[in-house]
Structure formats: C-alpha cells, structure tokens
N, C-alpha and C positions, 0 to 999 in steps of 0.2 A: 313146294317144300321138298328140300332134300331129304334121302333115308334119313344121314345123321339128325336132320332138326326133329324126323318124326319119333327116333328113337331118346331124345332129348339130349343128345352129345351134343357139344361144342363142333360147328364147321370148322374145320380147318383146310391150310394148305392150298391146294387149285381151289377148294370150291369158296374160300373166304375172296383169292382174286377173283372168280368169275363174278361172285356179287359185288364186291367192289365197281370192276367195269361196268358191268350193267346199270349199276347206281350210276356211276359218271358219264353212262348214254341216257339216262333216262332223264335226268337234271340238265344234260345238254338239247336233247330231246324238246322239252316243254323250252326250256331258254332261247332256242332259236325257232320256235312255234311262233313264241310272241313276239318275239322282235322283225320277224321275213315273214311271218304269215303262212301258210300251209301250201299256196302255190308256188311260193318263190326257197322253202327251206329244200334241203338236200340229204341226202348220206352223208355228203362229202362233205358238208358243212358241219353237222352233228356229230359226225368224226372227232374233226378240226378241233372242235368244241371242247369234247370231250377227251381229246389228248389220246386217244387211240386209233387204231387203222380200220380202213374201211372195212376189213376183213371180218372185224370184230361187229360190226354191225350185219352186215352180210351172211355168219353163221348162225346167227338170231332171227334173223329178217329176210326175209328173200327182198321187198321194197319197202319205200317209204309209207304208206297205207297198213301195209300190214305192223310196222314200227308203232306207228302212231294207235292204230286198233287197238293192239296189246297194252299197251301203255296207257290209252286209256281209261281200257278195260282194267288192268291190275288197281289204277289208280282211284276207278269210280268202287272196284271191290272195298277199296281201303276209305273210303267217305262214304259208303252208303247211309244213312239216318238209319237210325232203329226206328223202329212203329211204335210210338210212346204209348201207354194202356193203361193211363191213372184212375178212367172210370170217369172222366170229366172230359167233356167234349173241349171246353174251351180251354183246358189246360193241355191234353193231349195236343189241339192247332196250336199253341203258343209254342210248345216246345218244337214241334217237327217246322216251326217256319224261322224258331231261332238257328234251328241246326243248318238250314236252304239259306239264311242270311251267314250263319257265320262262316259257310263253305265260300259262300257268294262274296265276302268281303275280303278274301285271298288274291291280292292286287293280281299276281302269277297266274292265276285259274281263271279269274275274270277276263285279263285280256285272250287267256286261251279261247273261253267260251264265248267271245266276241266275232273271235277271226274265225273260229271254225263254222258259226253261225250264219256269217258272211259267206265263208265258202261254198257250204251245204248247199246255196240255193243254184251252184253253177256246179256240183260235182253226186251224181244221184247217188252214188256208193259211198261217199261222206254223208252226205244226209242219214243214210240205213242205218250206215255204223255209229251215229250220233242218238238217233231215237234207239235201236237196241241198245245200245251200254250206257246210253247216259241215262236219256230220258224217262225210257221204259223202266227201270225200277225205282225211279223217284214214285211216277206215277203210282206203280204197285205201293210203295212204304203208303202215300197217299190215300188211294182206294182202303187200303186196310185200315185204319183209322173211320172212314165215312163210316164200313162195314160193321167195324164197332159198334159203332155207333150208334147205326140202325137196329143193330139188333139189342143192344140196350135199350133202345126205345127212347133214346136220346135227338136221334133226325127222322124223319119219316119213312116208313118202307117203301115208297114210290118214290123217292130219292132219284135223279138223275147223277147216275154217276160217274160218268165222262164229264158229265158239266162239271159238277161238284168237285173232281180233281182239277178239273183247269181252275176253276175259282181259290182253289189252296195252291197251285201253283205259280198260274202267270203272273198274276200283278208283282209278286215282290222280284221273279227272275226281269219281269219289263222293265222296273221301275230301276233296279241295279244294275244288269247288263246294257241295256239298251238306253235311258236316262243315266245309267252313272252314278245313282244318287245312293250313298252307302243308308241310309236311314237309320233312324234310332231307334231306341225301346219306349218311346213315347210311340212312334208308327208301329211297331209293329203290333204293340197293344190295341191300337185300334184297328188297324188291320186284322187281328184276330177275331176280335168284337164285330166287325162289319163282316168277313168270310163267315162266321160262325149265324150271323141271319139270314145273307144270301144263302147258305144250304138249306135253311130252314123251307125259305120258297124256291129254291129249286128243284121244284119235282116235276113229275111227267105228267 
C-alpha cells in the first residue's frame, strides 16, 4: 500500500500507471501460467502478454520464481478464508469447505493449481513456495476451527490434528483438482456431515 492509499488520498499520476502495469503483468502472469505451464512460460512471454517490456517486469522481479512467489503470495493474501466462529461445528466445516470449493471452482486458479502441482514434484523450491503461501494457511484457517472446537467441548481434546486438517482439506481439493469434478451443495452437505464424524474418531 502506497503513503497516498494509507493516508486515504486518491493514487494518482506514476503511481495509478504503475498499478495499472502491474495489474496487466499480473493477469498476464497467471494467463500464460495456465496455458505453457510453469516450465515452458517466460519474462518474455508475460511481457508480450502483457503489452509491456521486459524491463518492466525485471524492475519488480529479478526471475521468473520470484514473479510467480509474489503473485502468489499477494494473490493467496486476497483469498484467504476467514475461520468461521458460529459456535456450531458443523456449520463452521460447511462454510470454510464452501469458501475451498468456491476458490476451487475458479476455472483460472484451478488450472493454475493443477500445473503447479505437477510441477512441484520436479522443482523442490516450487514445492516450498507452494506449502508456504498456499497451503500453510489454509491449513492454519483449518486447525483453528478443530481448535474451537475442542475447546468448546464440541471434538475431543485428544483430537489428532494434522489428521483432522487433512480430513477438512483433501478430499474436496482431490475430488476438484485432481478428478475435475466441480461438486454441488448436495456433496458438500454431505461431505460436511461425513468430515464432521470422521473428526469425531479421529484421535490419538
């Protein structure tokens, strides 16, 4: 955030173009993510893309990794789930696995999260930066929620809760990314209903 926006001025002048370009790298960015995949995109490609010179990505970015890190990272900032707190266990899982499906049904982010997935298992510094900014605070919004929980005396205090986050995570990222399958609010009500027993017997 610029002085002007923290002071609540209107941006003007250079700093309205520089967000402009950056908006137009950052849309070219994810647009030639999903179409060439993360091995095969380039600078010079996301330039092209983006109707600016390389330069202009190069004074932002030293590489491609570090482009893609930041971007994101700003971008997982701007979708995080809130940690719903209604007091009700199984109203709490229905909302935070509505919020994982409605990110997950983003045609755009889906094929991101497909090709980066693929990649991760051939690039170990993609992987890092995938569980730190993606995954790692899903998880977190997640455990908070079991934690609640617990301590309302809602799931048990010997809770397993590495498990009990995968059990609220993976099935609907597997079932989406990996099958494809956008599912509806008939699944995920049951889905909520079947996570919400398996925590029950999930403990140590």
């Amino acid at each position: 955030m610029t002085a002007q926006q923290k002071k609540g001025r209107p941006v003007t002048g250079g700093a309205v173009l520089r967000q402009r370009v950056t908006d137009a790298i950052t849309e070219a960015a994810f647009t030639e993510l999903a179409e060439s995949g993360y091995a095969r995109m380039s600078m010079e490609a996301v330039a092209r893309r983006a109707s600016v010179g390389k330069a202009a990505l190069y004074r932002r970015w030293p590489s491609k990794q570090a482009m893609i890190t930041e971007l994101i990272r700003n971008k997982v900032t701007d979708t995080l789930p809130h940690t719903p707190a209604t007091g009700d266990l199984h109203t709490d899982l229905r909302e935070l696995l509505a919020t994982f499906h409605s990110q997950l049904t983003n045609p755009l982010l889906a094929r991101i999260g497909t090709e980066l997935l693929a990649e991760s298992s051939r690039d170990g510094a993609l992987a890092e930066m995938l569980y730190t900014e993606v995954t790692a605070p899903r998880r977190l919004a997640a455990r908070a929620i079991l934690q609640s929980a617990i301590d309302r005396g809602h799931l048990p205090p010997t809770l397993n809760l590495e498990l009990g986050t995968d059990l609220l995570i993976a099935p609907l990222v597997f079932r989406m990314l990996l099958m494809q399958d956008r599912s509806d609010d008939d699944y995920l009500e049951t889905l909520t209903t079947a996570t919400e027993a398996a925590l029950k017997a999930a403990v140590r």
